[in-house]
KOLMARMI-208924 format. One record per residue (C-alpha): residue number from 1; residue in three letters; x, y, z. Coordinates in Angstrom, 2 decimals. Layout:
BEGIN
{NUM ALA {X Y Z}}
...
***
This chain:
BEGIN
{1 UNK {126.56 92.56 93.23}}
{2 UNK {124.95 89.51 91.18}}
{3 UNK {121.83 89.12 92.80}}
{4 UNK {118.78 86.67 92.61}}
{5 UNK {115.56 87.31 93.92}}
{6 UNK {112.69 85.30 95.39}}
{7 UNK {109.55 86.42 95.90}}
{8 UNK {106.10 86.47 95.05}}
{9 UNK {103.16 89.05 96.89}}
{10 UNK {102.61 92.50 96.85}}
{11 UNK {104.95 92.92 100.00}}
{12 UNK {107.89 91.77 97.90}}
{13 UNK {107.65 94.33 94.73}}
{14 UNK {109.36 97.25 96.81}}
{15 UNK {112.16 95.45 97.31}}
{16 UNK {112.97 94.23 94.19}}
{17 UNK {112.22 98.39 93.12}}
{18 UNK {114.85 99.03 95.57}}
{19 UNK {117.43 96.33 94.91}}
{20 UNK {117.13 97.46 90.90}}
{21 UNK {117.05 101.20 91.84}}
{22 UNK {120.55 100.55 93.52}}
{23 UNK {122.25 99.51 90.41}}
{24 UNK {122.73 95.91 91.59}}
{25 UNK {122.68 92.94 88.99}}
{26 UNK {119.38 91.11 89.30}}
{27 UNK {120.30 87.74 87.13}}
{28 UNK {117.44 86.11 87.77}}
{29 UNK {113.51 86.77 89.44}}
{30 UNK {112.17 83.38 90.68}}
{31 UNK {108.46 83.58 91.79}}
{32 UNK {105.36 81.31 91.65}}
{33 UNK {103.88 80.35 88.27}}
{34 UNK {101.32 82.52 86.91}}
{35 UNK {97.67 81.84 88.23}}
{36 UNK {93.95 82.28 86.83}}
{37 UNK {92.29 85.68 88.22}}
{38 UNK {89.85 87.71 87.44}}
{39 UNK {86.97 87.28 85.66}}
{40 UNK {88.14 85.99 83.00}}
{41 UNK {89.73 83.53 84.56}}
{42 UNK {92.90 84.21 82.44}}
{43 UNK {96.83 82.74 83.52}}
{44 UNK {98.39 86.37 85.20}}
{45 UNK {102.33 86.43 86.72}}
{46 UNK {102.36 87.05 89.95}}
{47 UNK {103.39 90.58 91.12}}
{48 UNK {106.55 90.08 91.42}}
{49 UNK {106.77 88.43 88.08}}
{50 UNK {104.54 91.41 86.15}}
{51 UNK {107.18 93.98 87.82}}
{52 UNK {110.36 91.60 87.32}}
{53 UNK {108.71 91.65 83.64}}
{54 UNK {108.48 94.97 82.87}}
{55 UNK {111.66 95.77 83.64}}
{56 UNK {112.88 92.98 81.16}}
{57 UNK {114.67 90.33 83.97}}
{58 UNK {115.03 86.97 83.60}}
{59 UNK {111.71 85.30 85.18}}
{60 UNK {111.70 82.00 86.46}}
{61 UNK {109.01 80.07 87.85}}
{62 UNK {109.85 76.16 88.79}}
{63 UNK {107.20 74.32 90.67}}
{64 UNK {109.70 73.14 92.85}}
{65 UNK {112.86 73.88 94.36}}
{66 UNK {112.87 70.53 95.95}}
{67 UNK {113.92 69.30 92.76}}
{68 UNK {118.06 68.76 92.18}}
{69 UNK {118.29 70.70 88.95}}
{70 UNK {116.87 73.46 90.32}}
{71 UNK {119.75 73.85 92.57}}
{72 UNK {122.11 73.14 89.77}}
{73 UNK {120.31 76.23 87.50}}
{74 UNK {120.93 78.51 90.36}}
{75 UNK {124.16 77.43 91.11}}
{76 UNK {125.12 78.21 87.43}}
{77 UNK {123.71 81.78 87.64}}
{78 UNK {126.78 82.50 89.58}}
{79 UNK {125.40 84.97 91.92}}
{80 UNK {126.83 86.45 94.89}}
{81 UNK {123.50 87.01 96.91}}
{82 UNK {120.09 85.33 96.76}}
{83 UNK {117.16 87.73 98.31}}
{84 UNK {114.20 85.93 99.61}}
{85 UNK {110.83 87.24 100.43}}
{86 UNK {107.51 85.63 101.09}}
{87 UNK {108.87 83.33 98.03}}
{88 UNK {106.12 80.86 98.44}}
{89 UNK {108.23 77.68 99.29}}
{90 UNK {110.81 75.93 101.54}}
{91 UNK {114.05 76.05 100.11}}
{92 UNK {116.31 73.02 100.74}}
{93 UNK {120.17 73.45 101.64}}
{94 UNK {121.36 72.58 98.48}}
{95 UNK {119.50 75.89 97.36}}
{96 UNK {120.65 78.05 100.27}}
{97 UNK {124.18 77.26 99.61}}
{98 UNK {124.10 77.90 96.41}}
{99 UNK {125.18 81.71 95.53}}
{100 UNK {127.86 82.79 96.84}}
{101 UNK {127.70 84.41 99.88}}
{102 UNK {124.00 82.58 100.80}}
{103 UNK {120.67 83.37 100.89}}
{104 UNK {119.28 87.00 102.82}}
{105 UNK {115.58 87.07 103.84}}
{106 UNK {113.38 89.86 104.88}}
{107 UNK {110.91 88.89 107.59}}
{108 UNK {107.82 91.26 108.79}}
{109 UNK {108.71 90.56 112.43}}
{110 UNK {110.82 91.19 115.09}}
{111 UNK {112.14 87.29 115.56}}
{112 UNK {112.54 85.31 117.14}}
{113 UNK {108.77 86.50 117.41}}
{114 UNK {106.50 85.64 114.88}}
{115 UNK {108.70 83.06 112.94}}
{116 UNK {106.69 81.66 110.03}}
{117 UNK {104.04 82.23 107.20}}
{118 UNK {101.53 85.17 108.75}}
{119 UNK {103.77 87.41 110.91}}
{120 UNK {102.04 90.55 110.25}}
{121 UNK {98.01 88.91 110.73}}
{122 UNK {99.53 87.05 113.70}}
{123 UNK {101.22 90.62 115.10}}
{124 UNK {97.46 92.56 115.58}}
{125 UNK {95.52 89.77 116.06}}
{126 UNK {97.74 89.11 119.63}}
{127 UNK {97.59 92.36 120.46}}
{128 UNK {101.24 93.49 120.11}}
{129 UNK {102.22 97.53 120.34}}
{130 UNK {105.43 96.85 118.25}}
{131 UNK {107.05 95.13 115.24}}
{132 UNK {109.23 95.54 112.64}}
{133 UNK {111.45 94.23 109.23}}
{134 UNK {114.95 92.47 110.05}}
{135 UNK {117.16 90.77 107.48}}
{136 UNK {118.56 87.42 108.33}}
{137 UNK {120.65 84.58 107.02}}
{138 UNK {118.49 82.21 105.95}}
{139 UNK {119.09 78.30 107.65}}
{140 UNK {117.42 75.12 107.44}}
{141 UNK {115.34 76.04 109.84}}
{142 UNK {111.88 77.80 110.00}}
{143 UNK {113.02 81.44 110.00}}
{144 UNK {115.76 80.66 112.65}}
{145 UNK {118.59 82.40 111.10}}
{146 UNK {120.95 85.51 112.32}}
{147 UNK {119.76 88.63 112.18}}
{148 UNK {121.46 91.24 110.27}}
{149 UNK {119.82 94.58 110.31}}
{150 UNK {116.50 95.57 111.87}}
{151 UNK {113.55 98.28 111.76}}
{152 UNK {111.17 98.37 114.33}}
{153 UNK {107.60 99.60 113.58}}
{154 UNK {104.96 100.94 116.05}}
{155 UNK {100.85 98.95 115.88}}
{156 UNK {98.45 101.54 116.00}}
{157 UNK {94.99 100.61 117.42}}
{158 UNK {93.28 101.20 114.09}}
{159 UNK {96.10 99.07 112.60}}
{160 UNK {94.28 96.36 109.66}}
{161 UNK {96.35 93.51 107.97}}
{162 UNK {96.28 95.51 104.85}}
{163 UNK {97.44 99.02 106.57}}
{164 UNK {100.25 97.56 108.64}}
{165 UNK {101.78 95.52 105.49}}
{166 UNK {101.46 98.57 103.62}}
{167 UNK {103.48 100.23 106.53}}
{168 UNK {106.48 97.56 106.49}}
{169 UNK {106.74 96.67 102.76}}
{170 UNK {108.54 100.00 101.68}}
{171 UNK {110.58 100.03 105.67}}
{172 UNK {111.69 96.56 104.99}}
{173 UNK {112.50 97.50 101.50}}
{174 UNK {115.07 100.44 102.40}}
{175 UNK {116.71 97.78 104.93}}
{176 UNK {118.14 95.86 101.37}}
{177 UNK {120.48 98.28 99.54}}
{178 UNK {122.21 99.06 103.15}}
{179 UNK {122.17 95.07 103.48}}
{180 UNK {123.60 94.65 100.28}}
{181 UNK {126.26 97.24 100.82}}
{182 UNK {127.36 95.83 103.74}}
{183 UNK {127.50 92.36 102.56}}
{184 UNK {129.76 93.67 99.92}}
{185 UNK {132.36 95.44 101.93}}
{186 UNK {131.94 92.00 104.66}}
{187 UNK {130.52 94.45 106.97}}
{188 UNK {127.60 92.77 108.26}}
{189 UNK {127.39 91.56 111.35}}
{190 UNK {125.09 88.87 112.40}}
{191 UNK {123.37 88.31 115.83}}
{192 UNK {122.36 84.89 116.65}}
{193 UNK {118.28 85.10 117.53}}
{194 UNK {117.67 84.53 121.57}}
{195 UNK {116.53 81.31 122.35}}
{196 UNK {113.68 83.06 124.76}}
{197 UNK {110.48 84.61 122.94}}
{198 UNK {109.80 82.22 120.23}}
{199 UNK {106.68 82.44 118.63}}
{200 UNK {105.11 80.91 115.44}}
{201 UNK {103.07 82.63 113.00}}
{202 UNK {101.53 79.47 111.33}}
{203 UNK {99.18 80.09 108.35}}
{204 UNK {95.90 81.46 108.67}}
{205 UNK {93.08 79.09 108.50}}
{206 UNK {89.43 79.46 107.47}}
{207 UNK {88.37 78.49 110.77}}
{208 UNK {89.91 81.51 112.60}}
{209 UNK {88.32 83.99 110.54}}
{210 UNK {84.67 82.79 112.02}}
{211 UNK {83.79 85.14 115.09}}
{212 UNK {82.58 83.99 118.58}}
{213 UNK {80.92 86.51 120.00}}
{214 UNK {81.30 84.85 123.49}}
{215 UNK {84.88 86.19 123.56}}
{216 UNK {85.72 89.69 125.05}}
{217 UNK {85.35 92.44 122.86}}
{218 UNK {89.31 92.83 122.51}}
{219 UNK {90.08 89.63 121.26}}
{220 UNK {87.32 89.82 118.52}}
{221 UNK {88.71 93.71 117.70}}
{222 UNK {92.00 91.92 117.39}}
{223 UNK {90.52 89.16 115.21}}
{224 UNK {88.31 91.65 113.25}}
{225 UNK {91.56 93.97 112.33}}
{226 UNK {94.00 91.34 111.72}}
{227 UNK {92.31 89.21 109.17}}
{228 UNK {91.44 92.74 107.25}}
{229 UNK {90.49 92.81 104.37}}
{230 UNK {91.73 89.28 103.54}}
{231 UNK {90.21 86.66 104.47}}
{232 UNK {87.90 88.94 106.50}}
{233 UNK {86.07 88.34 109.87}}
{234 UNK {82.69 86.38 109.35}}
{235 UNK {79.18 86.17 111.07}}
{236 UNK {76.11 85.28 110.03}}
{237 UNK {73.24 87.33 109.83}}
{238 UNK {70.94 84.83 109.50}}
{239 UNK {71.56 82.80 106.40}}
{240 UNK {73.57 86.03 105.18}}
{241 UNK {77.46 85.91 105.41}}
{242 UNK {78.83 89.40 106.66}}
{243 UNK {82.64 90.02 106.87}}
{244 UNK {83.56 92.41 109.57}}
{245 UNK {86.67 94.87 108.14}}
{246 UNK {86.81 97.64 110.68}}
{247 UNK {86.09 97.68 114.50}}
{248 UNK {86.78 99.75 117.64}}
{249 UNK {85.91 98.70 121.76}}
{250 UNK {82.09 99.87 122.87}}
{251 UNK {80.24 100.32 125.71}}
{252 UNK {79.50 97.87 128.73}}
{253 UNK {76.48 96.12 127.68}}
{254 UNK {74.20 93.13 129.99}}
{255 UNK {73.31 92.15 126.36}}
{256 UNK {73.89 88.22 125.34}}
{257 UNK {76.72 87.52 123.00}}
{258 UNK {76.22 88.65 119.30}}
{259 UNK {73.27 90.62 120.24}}
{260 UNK {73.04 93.82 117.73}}
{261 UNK {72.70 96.78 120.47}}
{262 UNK {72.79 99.51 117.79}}
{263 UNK {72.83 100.13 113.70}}
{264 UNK {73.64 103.50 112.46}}
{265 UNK {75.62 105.81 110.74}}
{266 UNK {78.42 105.59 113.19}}
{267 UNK {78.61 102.14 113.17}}
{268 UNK {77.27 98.69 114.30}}
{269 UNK {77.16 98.06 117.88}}
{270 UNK {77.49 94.02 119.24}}
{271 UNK {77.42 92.64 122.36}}
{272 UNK {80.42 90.45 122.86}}
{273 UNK {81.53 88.28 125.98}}
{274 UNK {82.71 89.24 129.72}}
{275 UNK {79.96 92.27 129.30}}
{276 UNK {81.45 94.45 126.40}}
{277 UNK {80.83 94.93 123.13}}
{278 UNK {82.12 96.00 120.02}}
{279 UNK {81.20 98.74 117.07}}
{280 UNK {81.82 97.53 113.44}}
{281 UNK {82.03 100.96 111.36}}
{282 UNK {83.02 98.36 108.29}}
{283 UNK {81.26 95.79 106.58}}
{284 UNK {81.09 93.56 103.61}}
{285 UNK {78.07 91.50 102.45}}
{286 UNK {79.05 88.29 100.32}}
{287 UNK {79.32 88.62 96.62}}
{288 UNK {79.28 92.84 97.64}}
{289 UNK {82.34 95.11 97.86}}
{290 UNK {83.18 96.59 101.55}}
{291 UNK {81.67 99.84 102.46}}
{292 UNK {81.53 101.75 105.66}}
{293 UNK {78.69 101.29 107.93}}
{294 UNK {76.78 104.10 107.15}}
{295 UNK {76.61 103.04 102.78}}
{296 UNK {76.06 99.12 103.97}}
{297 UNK {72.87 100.02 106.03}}
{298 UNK {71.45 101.85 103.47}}
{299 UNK {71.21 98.83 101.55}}
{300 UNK {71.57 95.82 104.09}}
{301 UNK {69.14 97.21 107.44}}
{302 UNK {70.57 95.67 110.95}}
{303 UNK {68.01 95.59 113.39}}
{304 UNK {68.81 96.09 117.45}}
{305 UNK {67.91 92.80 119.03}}
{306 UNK {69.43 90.70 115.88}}
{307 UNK {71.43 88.19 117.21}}
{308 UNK {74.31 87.44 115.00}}
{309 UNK {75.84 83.61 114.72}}
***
């Protein structure tokens, strides 16, 4: 088939691996414009764009899609199939309609839970057991589309942002080729989302990243795991900002909120609200890289009887 891809993060570059490895037509990679990182603060493509350039696609990167030519340029690409994932922008109707046979996106959820921009942060940091990849028809609406095909995936309790996206990426990725297939031979069948169990994933905010130790230890494990590594759960340690990476449930504990009960090899120990607490086993000191608890003491001493803000 003649397919065009969207997409833009890390999560995206297995599929596009996959879609190219199945001897489809890629016509066109569209993906945000190139950015400054690093230190040197130099313009670099976007992941999607390095991989789309190495193997020698077409790369596009329009500010907008918003904008009527843009529909018009994809329009003329005459593709059968338009793959989207974690693109980076709203695409309007005139977009969506344009290839062929529409527009396919690959969400990390099991919708209609989770619709929106942080489905996998949003997944650990409520709690949930389960959630998966499913391939939908992409609508007007936010993520509101039929669902084609579907993969669940189990939440361990060690489970971190980065982990759990490392987990999906390459599931969600063997869902396209099938996809594909299917859409080929008009074999796919689509199942209208229930109306029942509708959740939004809305983007994370700095805000939510800043820990309240009054809350029970569960919710800030949740909070701690979900926002790992990036943007990272923050305290202070007096006027020292400390991002939290890696957390388990402690012992009951009389001790006021944020108190530090313990410091050692094993891990930090804090009292958190409703009498429990919580051990931190990683840790990252700002301007420092991450380290486990045992490496950060050595050089940044926690004291029992701290109490963290």
């Amino acid at each position: 088939m003649r397919v065009v891809f969207m997409g833009t993060p890390e999560f995206s570059v297995p599929a596009l691996s996959e879609i190219v490895a199945s001897g489809h037509d890629v016509v066109a990679v569209y993906t945000q414009p190139p950015r400054k990182r690093g230190r040197g603060h130099k313009l670099q493509p976007s992941p999607v764009g390095k991989l789309a350039e190495d193997y020698g696609l077409q790369v596009r990167t329009p500010a907008s899609m918003k904008a009527p030519e843009e529909a018009e340029a994809l329009r003329a690409l005459e593709a059968d199939v338009a793959i989207v994932i974690a693109y980076g922008q709203i695409l309007p109707q005139a977009v969506l309609d344009a290839p062929k046979l529409g527009c396919l996106n690959l969400h990390a959820s099991l919708l209609p839970r989770w619709r929106g921009a942080a489905p996998i942060q949003r997944a650990i940091m409520a709690g949930d057991k389960v959630t998966g990849v499913q391939v939908m028809r992409m609508e007007a609406g936010l993520d509101t589309g039929p669902v084609m095909l579907s993969e669940t995936v189990a939440i361990d309790a060690d489970e971190t942002y980065q982990s759990l996206h490392d987990k999906l990426a390459p599931v969600g990725a063997s869902l396209l080729p099938r996809a594909l297939a299917a859409l080929d031979r008009g074999g796919l069948t689509e199942t209208p989302q229930s109306a029942e169990g509708v959740t939004y994933a809305k983007k994370i905010s700095s805000a939510e990243a800043e820990i309240d130790w009054t809350r029970p230890a569960s919710e800030l494990d949740h909070q701690i795991r979900g926002l790992s590594p990036f943007p990272g759960a923050f305290a202070m340690q007096g006027e020292t900002r400390v991002k939290f990476l890696m957390s388990k449930l402690g012992p009951a504990t009389d001790a006021a909120p944020g108190t530090i009960l313990s410091a050692d090899a094993s891990g930090v120990t804090i009292a958190a609200g409703d009498g429990s607490s919580i051990v931190v086993t990683r840790l990252q000191r700002a301007g420092k890289a991450a380290q486990h608890a045992d490496e950060y003491l050595r050089g940044s001493p926690m004291e029992a009887g701290t109490v963290l803000s």
